[in-house]
Residue, then its C-alpha position, 0 to 999 in steps of 0.5 A: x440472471x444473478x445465477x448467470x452472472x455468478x458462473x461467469x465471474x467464477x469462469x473469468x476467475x478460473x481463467x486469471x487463476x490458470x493465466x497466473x500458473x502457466x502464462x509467461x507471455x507477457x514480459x517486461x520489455x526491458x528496453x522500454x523500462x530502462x528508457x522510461x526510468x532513465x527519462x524519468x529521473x534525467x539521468x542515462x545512467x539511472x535504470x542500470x544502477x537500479x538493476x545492479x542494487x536492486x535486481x528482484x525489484x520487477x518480476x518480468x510477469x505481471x499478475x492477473x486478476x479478475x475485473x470483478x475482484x478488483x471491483x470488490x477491492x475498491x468497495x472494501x476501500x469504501x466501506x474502510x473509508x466509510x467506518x473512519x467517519x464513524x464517531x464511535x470508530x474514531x473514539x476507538x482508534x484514538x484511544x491507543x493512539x498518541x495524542x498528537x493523532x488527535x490534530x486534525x489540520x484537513x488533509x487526507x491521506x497521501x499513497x495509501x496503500x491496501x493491500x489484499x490477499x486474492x484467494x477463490x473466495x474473493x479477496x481478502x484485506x490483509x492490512x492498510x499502510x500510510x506511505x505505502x511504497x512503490x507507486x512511483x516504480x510501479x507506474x513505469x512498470x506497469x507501461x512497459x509490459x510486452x505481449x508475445x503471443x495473441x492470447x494475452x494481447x487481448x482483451x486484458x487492461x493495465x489497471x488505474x494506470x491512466x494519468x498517473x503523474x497528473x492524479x499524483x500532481x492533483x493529489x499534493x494540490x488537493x492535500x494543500x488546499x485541505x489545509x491552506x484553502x486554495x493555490x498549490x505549494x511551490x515547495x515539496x520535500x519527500x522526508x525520510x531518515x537517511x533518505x539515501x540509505x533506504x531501500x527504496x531511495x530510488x523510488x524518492x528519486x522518481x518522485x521528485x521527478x515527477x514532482x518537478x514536472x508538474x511544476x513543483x520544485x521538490x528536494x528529498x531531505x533527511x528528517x533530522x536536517x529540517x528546521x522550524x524557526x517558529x514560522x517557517x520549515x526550513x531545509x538546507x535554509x528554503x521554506x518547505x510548504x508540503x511534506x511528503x512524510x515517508x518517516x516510520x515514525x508515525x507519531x513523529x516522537x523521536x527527538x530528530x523528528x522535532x523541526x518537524x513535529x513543531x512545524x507540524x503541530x503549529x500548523x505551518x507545514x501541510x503534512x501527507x500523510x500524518x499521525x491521524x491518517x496512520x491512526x485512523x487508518x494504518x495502526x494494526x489494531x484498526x483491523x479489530x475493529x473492521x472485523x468486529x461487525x456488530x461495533x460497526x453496526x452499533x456505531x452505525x455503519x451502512x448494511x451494504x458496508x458492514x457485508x463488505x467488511x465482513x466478508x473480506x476483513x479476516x477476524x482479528x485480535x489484540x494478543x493479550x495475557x487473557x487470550x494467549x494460550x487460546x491463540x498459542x494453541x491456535x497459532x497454525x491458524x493466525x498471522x502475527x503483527x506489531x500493532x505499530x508495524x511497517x513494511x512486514x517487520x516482526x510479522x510472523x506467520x503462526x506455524x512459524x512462531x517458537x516458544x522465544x518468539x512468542x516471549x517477545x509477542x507478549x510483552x510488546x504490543x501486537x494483533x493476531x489475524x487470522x490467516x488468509x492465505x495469499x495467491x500465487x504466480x508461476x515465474x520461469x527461472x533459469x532452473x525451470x518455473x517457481x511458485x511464488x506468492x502474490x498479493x496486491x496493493x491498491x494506491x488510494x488517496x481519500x478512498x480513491x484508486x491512483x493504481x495497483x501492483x502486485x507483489x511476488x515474493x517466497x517466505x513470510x512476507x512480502x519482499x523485494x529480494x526474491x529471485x523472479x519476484x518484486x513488483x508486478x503489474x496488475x492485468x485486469x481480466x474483464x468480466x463479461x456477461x452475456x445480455x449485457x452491452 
């Protein structure tokens, strides 16, 4: 049965895999996006200025993946979630993270963001990231994908898309009463640096939306504009009781962060997700460590997690003066990451890396991994179809998925600049095995 079991999950993902090379059947119904981006935010003018400033946001197709493979997503997510308990993890991952990351006030961890590589052998976990960006883009996306022909009407699924406004509204309640013990906040501000000059300022736009008609009053801020009067975190003089934290600043050490640093460190303000989400989670050094099977082993992590990890975290290692020549020569092989990276700036893939670059990689702090190729997705463009790579991310809070996209994009890194590519819906192909109900 096991055997059986195995020929038609490899069969369902031949199928994602030719659906994602030569299916354009189902499209985004632009018509339907603009007005649900327009109703979201309140604004008719909303959808249009978001097209002409950010034309490769949305791919028109979506990406197709196997049911199974994103089951085994979710248990990476567990087992990740998992290790993080584990004292020995902890004391590993604190011990080159700031001292601040040490405050542990009760909240979790809000948007997460997972984000895996889907080859033949499975998926791979590429890296985690706090603040991951595009839930709220993706939501309205993800509903306003069009069939055109019978093939792909059926049987595929939007993944985790139910309910998508109340498991967000659910999830600031939840962090909140983490840390207050019960109620909700009355007031949430998404805080950023110069909010609106951010790429994905739109983005802050829908969450405030969102967050208004959940019943919250909710302002977007710029960092440096809060105060803390030693009680209270104020902007624009009204009491902020949770903070949407999208700083990249992860430590909160810069001098236009310190409103909210006292007000975090004093325990006055709940904020989601913070410097201990990112430490434990988020600090590319982690990824060392969940690919290091016999620490995980000795700190005393469960056997059916340890199998999950290992196969599916590719191994990685801080670079240093005792293993740079090693990983030089190896460099083909491996991917290159700040430790304290974000949003795939000053990544580099090996074969890429020159001699200049590689001066710059030893004397900052980074981890090589090794390279795991990402999946691809035919798009049609006007010249005729392109390949584009394509990754996934899942959207987690306290280990568990709010929703999944993918990203199609050419170059190194992701990228939301790529004609044809940005964000694309997640289409579930589902496994079926035959005996079963």
């Amino acid at each position: 049965m096991q055997d059986a079991q195995m020929s038609v999950v490899e069969e369902v993902g031949s199928k994602a895999e030719r659906l994602n090379q030569g299916c354009f059947c189902m499209t985004i119904d632009r018509v339907a996006l603009t007005e649900a981006l327009n109703r979201e935010v309140g604004s008719q003018d909303f959808a249009q200025e978001l097209s002409s400033t950010h034309p490769s946001l949305f791919s028109n197709v979506p990406a197709f993946v196997p049911a199974e493979l994103l089951t085994e997503m979710g248990r990476v997510i567990d087992a990740v979630e998992a290790a993080a308990t584990l004292p020995g993890y902890c004391e590993a991952a604190f011990s080159w993270a700031p001292s601040i990351a040490g405050l542990d006030f009760g909240p979790a961890e809000a948007l997460m963001g997972y984000d895996f590589h889907v080859a033949a052998s499975g998926p791979k976990l590429i890296e985690v990231n706090t603040n991951a960006g595009g839930a709220f883009l993706n939501a309205p996306l993800a509903r306003a994908q069009r069939a055109c022909c019978a093939e792909a009407r059926v049987p595929f699924e939007i993944s985790h898309l139910q309910d998508f406004g109340s498991k967000i509204a659910d999830m600031f309640i939840d962090e909140w009463r983490r840390q207050r013990g019960a109620g909700r906040p009355a007031t949430i501000a998404i805080v950023d640096d110069a909010p609106q000059e951010q790429y994905l300022f739109p983005e802050f736009r829908l969450a405030k939306a969102l967050l208004e008609k959940h019943g919250f009053e909710a302002v977007i801020a710029d960092a440096k504009e809060l105060h803390f009067d030693g009680k209270t975190l104020l902007f624009d003089g009204r009491p902020v009781d949770l903070v949407y934290n999208c700083l990249v600043d992860f430590a909160l050490e810069e001098p236009r962060h310190a409103a909210l640093q006292a007000a975090y460190v004093g325990g006055k303000v709940v904020l989601t997700p913070n410097p201990r989400a990112h430490a434990l989670f988020a600090d590319k050094r982690n990824l060392t460590l969940l690919s290091a099977s016999d620490r995980l082993r000795r700190w005393g992590l469960a056997q059916n997690h340890l199998d999950v990890l290992r196969a599916t975290v590719p191994p990685t290692v801080i670079v240093s003066s005792d293993n740079a020549d090693a990983l030089w020569q190896d460099r083909r092989n491996l991917f290159f990451k700040p430790a304290r990276g974000h949003g795939s700036k000053a990544a580099y893939r090996g074969d890429k890396v020159t001699r200049k670059v590689w001066v710059e990689i030893l004397v900052r702090e980074y981890v090589a991994q090794s390279y795991a190729a990402p999946g691809t997705r035919n798009v049609q463009l006007e010249g005729g179809r392109a390949e584009l790579k394509a990754d996934v991310r899942l959207y987690t809070f306290a280990g568990n998925i709010l929703l999944a996209a993918a990203r199609l994009y050419r170059g190194q890194n992701t990228n939301m600049r790529t004609p044809g590519g940005g964000f694309a819906p997640v289409l579930e192909v589902p496994t079926r095995v035959a005996g079963s109900a």
